[in-house]
N, C-alpha and C positions, 0 to 999 in steps of 0.2 A: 504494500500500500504506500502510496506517494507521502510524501512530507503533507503536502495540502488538503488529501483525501484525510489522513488520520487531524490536521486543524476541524475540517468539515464535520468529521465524526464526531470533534471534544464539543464544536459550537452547539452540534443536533443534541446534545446533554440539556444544553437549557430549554427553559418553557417559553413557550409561542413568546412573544414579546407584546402582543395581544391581551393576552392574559396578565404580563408583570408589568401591569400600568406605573405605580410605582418604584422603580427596581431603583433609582436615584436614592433610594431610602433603603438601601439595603445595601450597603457596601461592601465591596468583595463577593457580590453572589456570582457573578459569570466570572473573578477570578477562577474561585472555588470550584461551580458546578465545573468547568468547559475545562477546569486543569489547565488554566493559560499561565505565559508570564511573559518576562519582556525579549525575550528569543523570540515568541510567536507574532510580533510587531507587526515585520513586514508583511505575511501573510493574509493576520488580520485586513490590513489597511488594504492589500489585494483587493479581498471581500469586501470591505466596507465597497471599495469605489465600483464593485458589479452593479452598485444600487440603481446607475444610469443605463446600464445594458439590457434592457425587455431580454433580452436574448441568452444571456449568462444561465448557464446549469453546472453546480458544483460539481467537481470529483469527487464523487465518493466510495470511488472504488465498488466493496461487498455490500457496504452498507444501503440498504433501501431508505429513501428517501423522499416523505411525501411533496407535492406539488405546495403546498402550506409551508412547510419547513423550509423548501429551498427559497420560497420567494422572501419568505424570513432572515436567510442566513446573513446580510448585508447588515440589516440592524441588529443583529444579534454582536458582530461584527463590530458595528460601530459602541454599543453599550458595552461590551467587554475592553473597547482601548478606552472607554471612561474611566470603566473601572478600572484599567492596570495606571491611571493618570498618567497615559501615554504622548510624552511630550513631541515625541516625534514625530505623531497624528495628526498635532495643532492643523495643517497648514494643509494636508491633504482632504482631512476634514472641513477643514474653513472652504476649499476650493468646490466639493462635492454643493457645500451650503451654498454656494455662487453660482453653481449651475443650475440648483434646484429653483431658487428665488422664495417666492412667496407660497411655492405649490406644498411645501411640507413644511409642517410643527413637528417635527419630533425633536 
């Protein structure tokens, strides 16, 4: 299994992001759940920036992976480099928020 496929696998640990409306109030949860740290950076930030791709479908190797999950994995993605207060995110994140505009709150 690829270095990205077993990232995809640790991120598929957490809950829909749907579901943890809250999760800013819970800190360290996708450290924790998804077993990240700051080795898995760049990958993360990979994923964060699929958010612009309609087209992006994760590696994930064995693991099945519902249509839910994968449209998920980007903010999953991006709330886990919150969590790890991944400084090196700032600016590729800032960048995604520029292209988005005013079409998302998250």
């Amino acid at each position: 299994m690829s270095q990205d496929a077993q990232l995809v696998e640790r991120l598929c640990t957490a809950e829909n992001p749907r579901e943890r409306l809250r999760w800013e109030k819970e800190d360290g949860y996708y450290v924790a759940t998804c077993r990240i740290s700051d080795a898995d950076v760049p990958g993360l930030i990979d994923i964060a920036r699929q958010w612009i791709d309609p087209d992006w479908r994760p590696d994930t190797g064995e693991l099945k992976v519902s249509e839910d999950t994968a449209m998920f994995l980007p903010v999953t993605a991006w709330r886990a480099l919150a969590d790890l207060k991944a400084n090196d995110s700032v600016q590729p994140l800032i960048d995604l928020l520029c292209f988005f505009g005013d079409e998302f709150d998250e």
